[in-house]
C-alpha positions, 0 to 999 in steps of 0.5 A, a space after each residue: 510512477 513519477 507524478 505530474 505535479 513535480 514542479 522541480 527536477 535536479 541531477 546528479 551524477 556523482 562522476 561528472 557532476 559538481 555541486 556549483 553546477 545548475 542541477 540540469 541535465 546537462 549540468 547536474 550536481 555531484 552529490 546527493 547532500 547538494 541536491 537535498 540542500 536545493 530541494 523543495 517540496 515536489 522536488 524530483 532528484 534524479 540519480 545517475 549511475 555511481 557510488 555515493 558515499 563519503 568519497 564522492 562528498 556526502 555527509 549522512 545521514 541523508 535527511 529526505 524532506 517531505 514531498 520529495 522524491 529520490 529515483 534511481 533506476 526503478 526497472 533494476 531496483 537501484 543496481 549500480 546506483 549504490 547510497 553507502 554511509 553513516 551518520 548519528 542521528 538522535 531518535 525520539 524512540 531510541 537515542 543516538 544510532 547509526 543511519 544512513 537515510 531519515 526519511 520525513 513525512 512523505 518522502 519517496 525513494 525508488 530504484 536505489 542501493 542502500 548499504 550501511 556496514 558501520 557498526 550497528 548501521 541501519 540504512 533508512 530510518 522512519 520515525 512517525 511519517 508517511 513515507 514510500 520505498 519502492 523498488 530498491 536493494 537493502 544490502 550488507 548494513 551491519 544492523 536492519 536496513 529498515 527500522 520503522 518506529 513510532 506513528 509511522 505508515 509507510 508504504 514498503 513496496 517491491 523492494 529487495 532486503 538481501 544480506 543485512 547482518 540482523 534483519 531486513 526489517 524492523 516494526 516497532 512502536 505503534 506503526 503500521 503501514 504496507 509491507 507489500 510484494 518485497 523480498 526478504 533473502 538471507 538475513 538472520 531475521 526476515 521481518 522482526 515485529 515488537 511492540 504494538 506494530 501492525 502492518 498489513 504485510 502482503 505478498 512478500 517472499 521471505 526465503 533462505 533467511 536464518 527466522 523469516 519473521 520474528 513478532 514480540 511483545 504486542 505485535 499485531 501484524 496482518 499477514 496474507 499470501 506470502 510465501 515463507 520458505 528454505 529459512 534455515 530455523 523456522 519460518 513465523 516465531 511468535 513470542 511474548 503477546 504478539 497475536 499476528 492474523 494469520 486469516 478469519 472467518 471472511 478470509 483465508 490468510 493463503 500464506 505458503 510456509 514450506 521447506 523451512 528447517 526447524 518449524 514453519 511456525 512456533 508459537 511460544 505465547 500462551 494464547 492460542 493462534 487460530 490459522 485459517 486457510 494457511 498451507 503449511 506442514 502440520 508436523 512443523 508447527 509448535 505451541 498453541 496452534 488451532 486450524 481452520 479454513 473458509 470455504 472460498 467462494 465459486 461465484 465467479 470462475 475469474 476472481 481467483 487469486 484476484 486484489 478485490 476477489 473478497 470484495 466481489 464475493 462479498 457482494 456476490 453472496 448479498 445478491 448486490 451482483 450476479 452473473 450469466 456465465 460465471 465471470 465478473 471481467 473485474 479488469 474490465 473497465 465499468 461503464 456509467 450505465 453499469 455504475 447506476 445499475 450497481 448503486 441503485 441495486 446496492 443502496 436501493 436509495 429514498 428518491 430526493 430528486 425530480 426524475 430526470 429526462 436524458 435524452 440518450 437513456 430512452 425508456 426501452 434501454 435496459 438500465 433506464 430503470 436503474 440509472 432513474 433510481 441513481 439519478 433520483 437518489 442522488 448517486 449520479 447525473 446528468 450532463 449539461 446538455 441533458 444526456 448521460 451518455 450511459 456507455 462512457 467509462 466512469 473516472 475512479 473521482 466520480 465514483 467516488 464523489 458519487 459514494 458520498 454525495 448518495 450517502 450524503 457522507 459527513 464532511 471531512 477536513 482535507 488533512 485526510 488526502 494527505 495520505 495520497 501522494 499523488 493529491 496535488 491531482 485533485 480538483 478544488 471542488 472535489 477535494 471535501 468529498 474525497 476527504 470524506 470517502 477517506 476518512 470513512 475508509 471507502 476509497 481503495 487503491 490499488 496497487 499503491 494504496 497512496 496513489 488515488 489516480 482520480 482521473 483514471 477510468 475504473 474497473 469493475 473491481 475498484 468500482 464493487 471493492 469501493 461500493 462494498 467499503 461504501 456498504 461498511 461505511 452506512 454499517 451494512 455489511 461487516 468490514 473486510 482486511 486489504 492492504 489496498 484500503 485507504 486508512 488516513 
């Protein structure tokens, strides 16, 4: 996962390292606080096996710079590579509190161990940025391992909150962000949610936790597939004026609550809770609760439980695509005749182009007619030595440029790629455009949502999901929820 345009890499090994070395391989730091002191934006820091505290030489809390980059051991989730310590740090929010990381505006951390087990300790700390955590431990802090606040949108992804003495993870302000794929074990409190938060929370395992999930006062989180089991009081507690999406008339939520203790869902507020599609034990539920449930489409046979499975269906039910035998192939990579197909049945576009001449798309090949339509209206084009070479895969960039240029999309400032941490990638001359897709919500991602990878060939997921955010965007079709859209 590491990027390319990391221009600068140190390492450090807290047993044979020492802060007036280089930072080279073979000559790495001691300690993290030195190699935070050398880095720079896209600064890579590499982490050897060890424990890095006090002792070793660090002061905390750790603050983590913009574009930099923490790794550990990503395959072990930071087994053995174990960050432990407290420092004050002075919040905006919330005054002075205990922590061992600040994490600033796109910082990334991945394959570490964070632990904080002074009094009301908090491991990481998020206040209005844009970070990535990705495949770490959050362990034994004596408050929350992870308190997000203010205007902040992180991207949470595959780690492990196990034994924190209050909860794995706190939401609170007006932040919003992924909580994608973690797993949430023996805390009191899995995930508490307060304020106005709300964050697409996705795909998480939260068992053997005292609550699972706690929301409170204007909490709006979006919950979908998780499994929520074995808690030992309940699973989802709903308090004050929290209103959590637990499905809608589109979209069944497939959240599984089940061998939870007391209730898998309590809803102590005033309002009703409207449930759609979730699997959980009616006798265990408490307060105002109404069930429902969306008739999952059949179209295609290999779209279940697929990331773009409502994109595609969507599609399929406005007739924009179809199939003989019953499959879409959505991993299938899609090529450019295919792509022309999609976007002239799709848009239909008004021709604003002289008809072209490829002299590799004959009149008797079976998509000339619709790769005339797209070239006419604007959506794709020809090579310079006049082909269009209609079997080649289409990049994920020229998907995107296309949406943009047929639509003939407003221009957007480039500010909005500053959600991709991979955006450094992204040719001069197409940056306008990309900035345009995101801010009309049109690009998805996935699996990282901050990845936009421009240069990978696409599949025939991203290419409908993207078409169908395109057909949102020009307001002709109603919006659909994803943790994969990109929202800038």
């Amino acid at each position: 996962m590491v990027n390319s345009t990391f221009v600068k890499t140190i390492y450090v090994n807290p047993m044979t390292g020492n802060d007036a070395n280089a930072g080279s391989k073979s000559s790495p730091l001691k300690t993290l606080s030195g190699a935070l002191k050398a880095s720079i934006k896209s600064t890579i820091i590499q982490l050897a096996e060890g424990d890095y505290n006090s002792l070793t030489g660090e002061v905390f809390p750790l603050l983590i710079p913009d574009g930099v980059l923490v790794v550990g051991n990503e395959g072990t989730k930071g087994r053995g590579i174990v960050i432990e310590g407290s420092g004050a740090y002075q919040s905006q929010s919330f005054g002075w509190q205990n922590i061992t990381l600040l994490l600033l505006g796109e910082a990334t951390v991945m394959g570490v161990t964070v632990a904080n087990s002074s009094g009301k300790g908090t491991g990481v700390w998020i206040e209005s940025t844009a970070p990535s955590l990705i495949n770490n431990t959050f362990t034994k802090c004596s408050r929350e391992a992870l308190f997000v606040t203010g205007s902040a949108k992180p991207a949470i992804l595959d780690n492990v909150f196990v034994e924190n003495a209050v909860s794995g993870l706190v939401m609170a302000g007006n932040s919003k962000g992924e909580v994608l794929r973690n797993i949430f074990q023996k805390n009191i409190i899995g995930m508490a949610i307060s304020d106005s938060a709300a964050p697409m929370i996705v795909n998480n395992k939260l068992i053997e936790n005292r609550t699972a999930i706690a929301l409170s006062r204007q909490a709006q989180p979006v919950l979908r597939q998780n499994i929520i089991a074995k808690n030992t009081e309940g699973g989802l507690l709903v308090n004050g004026n929290a209103v959590p999406d637990l499905g809608n008339q589109q979209e069944n939520a497939k959240n599984i609550f089940r061998d939870n203790s007391q209730f898998d869902l309590k809803n102590t507020t005033s309002q009703k809770l409207v449930l759609v599609g979730n699997q959980l034990n009616p006798a265990q539920v408490k307060g105002l609760v109404e069930f429902s449930t969306v008739v999952p489409s059949t179209k295609f046979s290999d779209m279940t439980g697929h990331w773009a499975a409502d994109f595609v269906e969507a599609l399929a039910s406005k007739n924009l695509i179809n199939s003989a035998d019953g499959t879409f192939a959505p991993d299938k990579l899609m090529t450019r005749a295919d792509y022309a197909v999609i976007v002239a049945v799709a848009f239909n576009p008004i021709p604003r182009y002289p008809a072209p001449d490829f002299i590799d798309v004959p009149k008797d090949f079976w998509a000339y007619d619709a790769i005339q339509i797209a070239a006419q209206g604007g959506f794709v084009s020809g090579k310079s030595d006049r082909t269009f070479r209609p079997e080649q895969n289409v990049q994920r960039l020229q998907v995107i440029v296309s949406l943009v240029n047929g639509l003939k999309l407003p221009p957007a400032h480039n500010d909005a790629l500053l959600c991709y941490s991979d955006r450094n990638t992204i040719l001069n001359n197409a940056r306008t455009a990309v900035a345009a897709a995101t801010q009309q919500k049109i690009v998805v991602n996935y699996p990282n949502p901050k990845q936009i990878e421009p240069y990978r060939e696409a599949t025939r997921a991203e290419v409908a999901a993207m078409i169908y955010q395109a057909l949102v965007a020009i307001k002709k079709s109603p919006p659909l929820k994803s943790p994969y859209i990109v929202s800038n």
